[in-house]
N, C-alpha and C positions, 0 to 999 in steps of 0.2 A: 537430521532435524529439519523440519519446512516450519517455514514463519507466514506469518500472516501481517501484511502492514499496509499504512497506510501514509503517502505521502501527501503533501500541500502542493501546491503547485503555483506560481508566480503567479498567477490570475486568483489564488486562493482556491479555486476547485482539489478535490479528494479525487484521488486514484487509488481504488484496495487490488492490493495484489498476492502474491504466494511466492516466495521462492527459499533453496537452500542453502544461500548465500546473499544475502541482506545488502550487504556493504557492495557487491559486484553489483545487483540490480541496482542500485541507488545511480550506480555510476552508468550502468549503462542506459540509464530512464535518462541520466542527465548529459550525458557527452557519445553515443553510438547511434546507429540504426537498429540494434535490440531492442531499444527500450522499447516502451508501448507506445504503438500509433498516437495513443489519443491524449498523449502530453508531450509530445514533439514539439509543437506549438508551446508552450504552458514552462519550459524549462527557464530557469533551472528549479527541480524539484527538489525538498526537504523532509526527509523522513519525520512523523508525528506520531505514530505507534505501531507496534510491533505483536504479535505471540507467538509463542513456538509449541509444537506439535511433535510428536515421536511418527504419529501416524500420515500418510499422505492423502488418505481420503479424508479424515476426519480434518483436516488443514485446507481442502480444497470445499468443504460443506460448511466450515464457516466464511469462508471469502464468500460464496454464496450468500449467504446471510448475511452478509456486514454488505454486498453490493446491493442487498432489494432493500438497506434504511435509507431512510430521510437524510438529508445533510446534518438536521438539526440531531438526531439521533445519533450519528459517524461523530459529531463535534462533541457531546457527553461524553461519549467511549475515550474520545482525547484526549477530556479535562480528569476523565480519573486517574490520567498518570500524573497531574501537575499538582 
């Protein structure tokens, strides 16, 4: 299974990402040199929504898509889990 999520970040900026282990990336974003460069700074980070995919392209083409919205757009997709 690949997910598609996306975390908050202590500054409040969005990072979307893809992995198939949800729970290991959360921790390696937030306590490793795995996580992504560009929330090293920004930690500690908070998972805010997730999908899961069976397939690894079709999981990789919407991370795509969720990275070219708006902020204002990535924080809708958020609030329809709340």
């Amino acid at each position: 299974m690949y997910y598609v999520y996306i975390v908050r970040c202590k500054d409040e900026s969005l990072y979307t990402g893809v992995s198939t282990d949800i729970n290991r990336r959360i921790r390696q974003h937030n306590h490793s040199k795995y996580g992504a460069k560009s929330v090293r700074g920004k930690r500690p980070v908070k998972l805010v929504y997730k999908e899961s995919y069976r397939n690894k392209s079709k999981a990789y083409k919407r991370e795509k898509e969720i990275k070219g919205w708006t902020r204002e757009k990535k924080l809708e997709l958020i609030q329809c889990l709340h």
